[in-house]
C-alpha positions as CSV (number, residue, x, y, z in Angstrom):
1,X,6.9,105.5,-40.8
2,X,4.6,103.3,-42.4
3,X,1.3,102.7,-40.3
4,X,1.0,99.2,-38.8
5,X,-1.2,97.6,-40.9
6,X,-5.0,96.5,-39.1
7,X,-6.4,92.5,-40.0
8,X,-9.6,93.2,-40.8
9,X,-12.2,92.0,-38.2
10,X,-15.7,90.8,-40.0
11,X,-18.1,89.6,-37.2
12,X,-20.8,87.3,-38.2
13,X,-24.4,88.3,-38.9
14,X,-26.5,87.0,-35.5
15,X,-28.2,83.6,-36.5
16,X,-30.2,81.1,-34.6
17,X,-30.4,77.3,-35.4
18,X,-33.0,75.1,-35.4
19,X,-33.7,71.5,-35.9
20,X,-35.7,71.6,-39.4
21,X,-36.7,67.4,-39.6
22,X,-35.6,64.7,-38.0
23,X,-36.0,60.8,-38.5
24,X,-34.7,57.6,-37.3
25,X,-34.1,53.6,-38.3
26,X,-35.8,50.7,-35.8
27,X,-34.7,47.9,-37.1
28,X,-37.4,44.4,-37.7
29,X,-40.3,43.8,-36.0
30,X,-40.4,44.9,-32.2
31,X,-39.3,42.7,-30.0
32,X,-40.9,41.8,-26.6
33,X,-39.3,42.0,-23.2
34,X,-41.7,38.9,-22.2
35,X,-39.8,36.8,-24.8
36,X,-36.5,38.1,-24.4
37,X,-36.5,37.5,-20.5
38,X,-37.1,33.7,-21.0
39,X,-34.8,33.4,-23.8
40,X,-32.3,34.8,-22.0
41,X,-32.8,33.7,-18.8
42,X,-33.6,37.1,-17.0
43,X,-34.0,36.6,-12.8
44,X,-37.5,37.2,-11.7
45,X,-36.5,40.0,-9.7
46,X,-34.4,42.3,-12.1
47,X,-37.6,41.4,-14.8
48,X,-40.4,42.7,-12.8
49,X,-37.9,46.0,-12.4
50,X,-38.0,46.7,-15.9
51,X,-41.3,46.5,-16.0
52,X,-42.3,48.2,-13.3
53,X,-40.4,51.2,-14.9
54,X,-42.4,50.9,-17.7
55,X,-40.4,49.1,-20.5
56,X,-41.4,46.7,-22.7
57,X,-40.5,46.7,-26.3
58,X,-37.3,47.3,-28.1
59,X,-35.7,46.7,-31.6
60,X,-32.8,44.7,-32.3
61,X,-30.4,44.4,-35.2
62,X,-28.2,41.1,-35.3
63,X,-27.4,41.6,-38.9
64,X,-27.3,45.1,-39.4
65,X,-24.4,47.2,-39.2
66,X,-24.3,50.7,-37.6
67,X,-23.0,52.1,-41.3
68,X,-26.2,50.7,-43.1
69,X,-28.6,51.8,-39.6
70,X,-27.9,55.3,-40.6
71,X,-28.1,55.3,-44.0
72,X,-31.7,53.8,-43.2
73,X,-32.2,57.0,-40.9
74,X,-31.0,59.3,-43.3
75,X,-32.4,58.0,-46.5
76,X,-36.1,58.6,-44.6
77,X,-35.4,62.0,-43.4
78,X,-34.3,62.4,-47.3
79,X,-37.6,61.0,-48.5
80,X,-39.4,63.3,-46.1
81,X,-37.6,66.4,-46.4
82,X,-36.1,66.7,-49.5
83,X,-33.2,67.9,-49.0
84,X,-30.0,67.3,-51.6
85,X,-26.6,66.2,-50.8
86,X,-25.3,69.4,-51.8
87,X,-27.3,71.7,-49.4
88,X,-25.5,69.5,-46.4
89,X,-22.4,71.2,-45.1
90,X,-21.1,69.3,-42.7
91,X,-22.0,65.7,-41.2
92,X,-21.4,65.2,-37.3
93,X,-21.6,61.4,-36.1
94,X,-22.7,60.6,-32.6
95,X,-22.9,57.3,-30.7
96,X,-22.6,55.8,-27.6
97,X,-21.1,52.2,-27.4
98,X,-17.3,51.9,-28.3
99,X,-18.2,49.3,-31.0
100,X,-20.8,51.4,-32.3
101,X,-18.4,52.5,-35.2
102,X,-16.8,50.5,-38.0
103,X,-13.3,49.5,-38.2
104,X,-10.5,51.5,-39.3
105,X,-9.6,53.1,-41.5
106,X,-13.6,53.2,-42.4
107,X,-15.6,56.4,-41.0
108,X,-19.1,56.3,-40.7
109,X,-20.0,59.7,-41.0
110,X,-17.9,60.0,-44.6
111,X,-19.4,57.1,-45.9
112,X,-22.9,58.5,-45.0
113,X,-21.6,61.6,-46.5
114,X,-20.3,59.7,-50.2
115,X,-24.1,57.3,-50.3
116,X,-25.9,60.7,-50.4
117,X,-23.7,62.1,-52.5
118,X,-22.8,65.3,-49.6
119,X,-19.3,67.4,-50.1
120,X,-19.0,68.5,-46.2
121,X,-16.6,71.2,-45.0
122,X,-16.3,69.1,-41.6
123,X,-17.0,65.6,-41.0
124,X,-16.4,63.3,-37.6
125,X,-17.6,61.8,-34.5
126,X,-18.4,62.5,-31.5
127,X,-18.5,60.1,-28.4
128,X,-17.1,59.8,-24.8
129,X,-20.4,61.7,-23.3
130,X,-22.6,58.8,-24.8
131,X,-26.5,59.8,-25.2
132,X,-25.2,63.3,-23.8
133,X,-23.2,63.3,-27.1
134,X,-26.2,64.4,-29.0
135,X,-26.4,67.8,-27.7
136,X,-22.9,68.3,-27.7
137,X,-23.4,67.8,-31.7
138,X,-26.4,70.6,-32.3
139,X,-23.5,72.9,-30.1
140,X,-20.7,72.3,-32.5
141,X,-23.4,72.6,-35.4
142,X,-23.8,75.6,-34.3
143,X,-19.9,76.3,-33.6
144,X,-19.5,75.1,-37.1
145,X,-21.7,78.0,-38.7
146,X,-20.1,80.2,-36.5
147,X,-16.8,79.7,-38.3
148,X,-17.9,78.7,-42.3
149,X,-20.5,81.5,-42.8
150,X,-21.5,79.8,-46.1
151,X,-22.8,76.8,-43.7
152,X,-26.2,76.4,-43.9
153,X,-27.4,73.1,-42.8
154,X,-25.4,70.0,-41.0
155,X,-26.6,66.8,-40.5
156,X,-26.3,64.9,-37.3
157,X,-26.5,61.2,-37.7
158,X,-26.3,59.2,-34.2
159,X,-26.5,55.3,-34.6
160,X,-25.7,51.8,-32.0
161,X,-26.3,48.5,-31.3
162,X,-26.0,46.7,-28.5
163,X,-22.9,43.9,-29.0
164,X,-22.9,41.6,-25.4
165,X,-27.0,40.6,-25.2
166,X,-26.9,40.2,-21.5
167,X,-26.0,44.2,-21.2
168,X,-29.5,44.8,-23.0
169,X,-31.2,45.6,-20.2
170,X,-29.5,48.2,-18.5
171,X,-30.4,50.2,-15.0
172,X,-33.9,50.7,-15.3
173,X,-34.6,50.4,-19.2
174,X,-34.3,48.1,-21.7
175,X,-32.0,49.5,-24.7
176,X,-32.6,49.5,-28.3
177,X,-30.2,48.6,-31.7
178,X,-31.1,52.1,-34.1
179,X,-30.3,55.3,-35.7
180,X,-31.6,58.9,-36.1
181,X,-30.8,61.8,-37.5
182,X,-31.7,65.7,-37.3
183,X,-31.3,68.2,-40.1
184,X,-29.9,71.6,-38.1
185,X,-30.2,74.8,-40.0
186,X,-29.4,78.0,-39.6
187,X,-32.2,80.6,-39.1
188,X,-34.6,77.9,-39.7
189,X,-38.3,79.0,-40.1
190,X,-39.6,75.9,-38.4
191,X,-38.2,76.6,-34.8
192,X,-35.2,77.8,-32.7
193,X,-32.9,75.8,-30.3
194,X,-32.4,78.0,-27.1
195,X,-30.4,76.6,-24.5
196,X,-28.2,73.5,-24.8
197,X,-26.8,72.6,-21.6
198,X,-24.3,69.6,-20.7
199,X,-22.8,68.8,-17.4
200,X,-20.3,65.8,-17.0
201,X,-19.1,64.4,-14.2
202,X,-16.2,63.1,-14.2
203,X,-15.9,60.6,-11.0
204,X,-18.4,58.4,-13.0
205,X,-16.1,58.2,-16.1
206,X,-16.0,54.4,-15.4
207,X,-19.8,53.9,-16.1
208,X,-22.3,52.3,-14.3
209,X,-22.5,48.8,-16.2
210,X,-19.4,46.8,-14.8
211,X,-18.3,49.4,-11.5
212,X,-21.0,48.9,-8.6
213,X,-19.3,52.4,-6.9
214,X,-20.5,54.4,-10.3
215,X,-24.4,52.3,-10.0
216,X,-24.8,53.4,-6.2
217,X,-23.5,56.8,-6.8
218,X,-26.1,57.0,-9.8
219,X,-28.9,55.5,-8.2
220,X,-28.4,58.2,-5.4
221,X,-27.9,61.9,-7.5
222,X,-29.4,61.0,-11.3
223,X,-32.1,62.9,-10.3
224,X,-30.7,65.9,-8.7
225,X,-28.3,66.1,-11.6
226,X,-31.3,65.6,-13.7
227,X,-33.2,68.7,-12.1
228,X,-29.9,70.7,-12.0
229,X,-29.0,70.5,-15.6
230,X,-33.2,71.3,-16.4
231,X,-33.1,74.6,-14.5
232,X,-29.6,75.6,-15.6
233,X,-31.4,75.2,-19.3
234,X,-34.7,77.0,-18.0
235,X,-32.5,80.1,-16.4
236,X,-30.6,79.9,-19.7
237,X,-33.3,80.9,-21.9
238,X,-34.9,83.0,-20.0
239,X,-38.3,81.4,-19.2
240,X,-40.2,79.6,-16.6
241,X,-39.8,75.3,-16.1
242,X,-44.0,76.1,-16.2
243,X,-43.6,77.1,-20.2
244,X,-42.2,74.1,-21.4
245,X,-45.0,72.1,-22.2
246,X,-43.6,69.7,-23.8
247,X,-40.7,67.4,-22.3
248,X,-38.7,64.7,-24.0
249,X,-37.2,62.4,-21.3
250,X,-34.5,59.7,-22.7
251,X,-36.6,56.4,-23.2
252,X,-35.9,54.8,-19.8
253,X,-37.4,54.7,-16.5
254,X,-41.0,55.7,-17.0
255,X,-41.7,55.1,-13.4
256,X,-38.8,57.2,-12.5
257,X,-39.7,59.9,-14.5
258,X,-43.3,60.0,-13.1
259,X,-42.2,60.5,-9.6
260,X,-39.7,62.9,-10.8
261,X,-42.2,65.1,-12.6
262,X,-44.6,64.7,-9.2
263,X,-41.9,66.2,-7.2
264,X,-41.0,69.2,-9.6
265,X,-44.6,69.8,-9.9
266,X,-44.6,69.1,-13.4
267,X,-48.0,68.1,-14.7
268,X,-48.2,64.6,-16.2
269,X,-49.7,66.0,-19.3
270,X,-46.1,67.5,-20.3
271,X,-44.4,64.5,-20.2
272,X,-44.2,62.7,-23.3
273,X,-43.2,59.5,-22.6
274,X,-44.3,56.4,-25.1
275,X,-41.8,55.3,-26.1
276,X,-40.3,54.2,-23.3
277,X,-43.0,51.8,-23.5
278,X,-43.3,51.2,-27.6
279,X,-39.8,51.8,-28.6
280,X,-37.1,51.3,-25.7
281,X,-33.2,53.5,-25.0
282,X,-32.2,53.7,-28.4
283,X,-29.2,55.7,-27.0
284,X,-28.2,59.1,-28.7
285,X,-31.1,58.4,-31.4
286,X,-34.1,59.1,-28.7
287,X,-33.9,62.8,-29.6
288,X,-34.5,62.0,-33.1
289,X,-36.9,59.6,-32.3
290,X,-39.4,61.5,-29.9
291,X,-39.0,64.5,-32.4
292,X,-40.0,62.7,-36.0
293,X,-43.0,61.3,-33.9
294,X,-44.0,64.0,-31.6
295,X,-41.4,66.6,-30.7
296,X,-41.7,69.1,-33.6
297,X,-45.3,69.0,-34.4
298,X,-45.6,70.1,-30.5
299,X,-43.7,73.4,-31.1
300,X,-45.1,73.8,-34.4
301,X,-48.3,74.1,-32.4
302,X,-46.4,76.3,-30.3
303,X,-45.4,74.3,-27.4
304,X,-41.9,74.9,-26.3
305,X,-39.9,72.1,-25.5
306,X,-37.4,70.6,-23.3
307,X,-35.2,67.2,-23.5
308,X,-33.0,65.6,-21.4
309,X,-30.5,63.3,-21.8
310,X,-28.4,61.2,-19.2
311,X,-25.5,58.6,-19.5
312,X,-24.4,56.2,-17.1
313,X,-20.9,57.5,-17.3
314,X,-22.2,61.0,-15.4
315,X,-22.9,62.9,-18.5
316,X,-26.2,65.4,-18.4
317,X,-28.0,67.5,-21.3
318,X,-31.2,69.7,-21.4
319,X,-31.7,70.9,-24.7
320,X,-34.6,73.8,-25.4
321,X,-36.4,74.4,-28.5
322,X,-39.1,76.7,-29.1
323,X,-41.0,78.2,-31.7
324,X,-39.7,80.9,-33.6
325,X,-41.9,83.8,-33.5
C-alpha cells in the first residue's frame, strides 16, 4: 500500500510589527470655530459646548477630493521616509464617512497604489467601524504578513471629508476634512505594536448623528466602553495602565478626556492632547496625526504608548505600542 502522502506544514518565523513613520494631509489654512459658528449660524448653547470641550480649529477641504488628500499624505511620508513603491506590499484604505470614497468603478487605495508606482499583493478598504477602522487595518497588516511571508511593509492610507457642513460639529468635537497614513513593517527596529483591541457594539449600528436613542445611550457608557476596551489592551500586553506614559486620545472632547483621566488616576502629564485644540476629529487619520507630531518620538524616547479610538456607531479600539528593546 502506498503511504498516504503528508502536505507539508511550514509555520511562519515569529515577527512583530511596528509602525515605522507615519504622516498626514490638513488641508488650507486652519479654520476657526469662532467664524464658522457665525457663518453658519451655530445656537449659542451647542457653541459654548464645543468649546468648553476644548475645540477650536479644524481644516476643511471644499475642493479637494479624498483621492488627491491621500496622495498628499502619502507623498509627505514619502519625502520623509524614503521608502520606494516597490518595498510596499500591500495598501489597506480606511475611512469613515460613506462618501469618503470615489465613485465606482474607481478605488482609492489602487490609484494611491499606481501614483507611487506600488505593485501590492492585496489592496482594499476598510470601513463600517469608522475611526475604529484604523486599528482594524494595522490587524489585517499584520494578518496579511502572516499569510505572504515575502510581505514586508503595507501602507495604511485613511482619508474624509465632511460632505453636509451642518454635521461638522459633531457630539462634543468639531471634525476635520484630511488624510494620514502609517508605514507598518514587519520586525521594525523603530518600535513594536502590542495589543490591538476593538470592541463593537452592535445596538449602536445606527450611529449617533440622526438616532437620539444611539446619542443617549452614548452619552451614558462612552466612557465605560472607553475604560473597558483600555484595560482589555493593558491585560493584553502584559503591563500596568501606570506604564503607558504616553496616551493618544481621538481629537475630541478635551474636557471629557480630562475628567476621564482624573477618575482613572491617570496623570494629566500622559495625556497628549493638542490637537484637539490645534487640529480638530480628523476621523481615522488622528492616529497618523498624533504619531508624525508626537506619538513616535515619545516611544523612541522610550515611552510606551496607548491610543484610543471611538465611533459614534459603538465601535472601540486601544492600540499599544512600545519600544522595541
Amino acid at each position: 500500500m502506498t503511504p498516504p502522502t503528508i502536505a507539508a506544514t511550514n509555520s511562519p518565523a515569529p515577527f512583530t510589527i511596528g509602525i515605522e513613520a507615519a504622516a498626514y494631509e490638513l488641508p488650507g489654512e486652519r479654520q476657526d470655530l469662532n467664524d464658522w459658528a457665525q457663518q453658519h449660524k451655530l445656537p449659542a448653547e451647542r457653541f459654548e459646548m464645543i468649546r468648553n470641550a476644548g475645540c477650536r480649529y479644524f481644516h476643511v477641504a471644499p475642493d479637494i477630493d479624498e483621492v488627491e488628500l491621500a496622495k498628499r499624505a502619502v507623498a509627505r511620508l514619502q519625502e520623509e521616509q524614503g521608502f520606494k513603491g516597490s518595498d510596499i506590499g500591500a495598501v489597506i484604505h480606511v475611512h469613515t464617512g460613506l462618501f469618503s470614497v470615489p465613485p465606482a468603478p474607481r478605488s482609492l487605495p489602487l490609484e494611491v497604489a499606481a501614483a507611487f508606482g506600488i505593485k501590492p499583493v492585496w489592496a482594499g478598504s476598510i470601513a463600517q467601524l469608522n475611526c475604529s477602522s484604523i486599528s482594524v487595518a494595522i490587524q489585517m497588516a499584520q494578518a496579511l504578513m502572516k499569510v505572504h511571508s515575502q510581505l514586508h511593509s503595507v501602507l495604511i492610507v485613511s482619508s474624509d471629508r465632511v460632505f453636509i457642513e451642518r454635521y461638522r460639529v459633531l457630539q462634543a468635537s468639531i471634525l476635520s476634512d484630511g488624510a494620514g497614513c502609517l508605514l507598518v513593517t514587519r520586525n521594525s527596529r523603530r518600535n513594536r505594536v502590542g495589543a490591538t483591541a476593538v470592541r463593537n457594539y452592535g445596538s449602536w449600528y445606527l450611529g449617533s448623528v440622526t438616532n437620539n436613542a444611539v446619542k443617549q445611550a452614548m452619552f451614558n457608557l462612552e466612557w465605560h466602553y472607553t475604560r473597558k476596551v483600555m484595560m482589555e489592551a493593558v491585560a493584553d500586553c502584559g503591563m500596568a495602565l501606570s506604564d503607558f506614559t504616553c496616551i493618544l486620545p481621538y481629537n475630541s472632547n478635551h474636557s471629557g478626556w480630562n475628567a476621564f483621566c482624573g477618575a482613572m488616576a491617570i496623570p494629566a502629564t500622559t495625556l497628549y492632547s493638542d490637537n484637539i485644540l490645534n487640529k480638530g476629529h480628523s476621523f481615522g487619520s488622528d492616529l497618523a496625526i498624533n504619531l508624525a507630531d508626537m506619538g513616535l518620538s515619545k516611544v523612541d524616547g522610550g515611552a510606551h504608548l496607548m491610543n484610543i479610538t471611538e465611533s459614534d456607531n459603538g465601535s472601540f479600539s486601544a492600540l499599544t505600542l512600545h519600544p522595541v528593546n
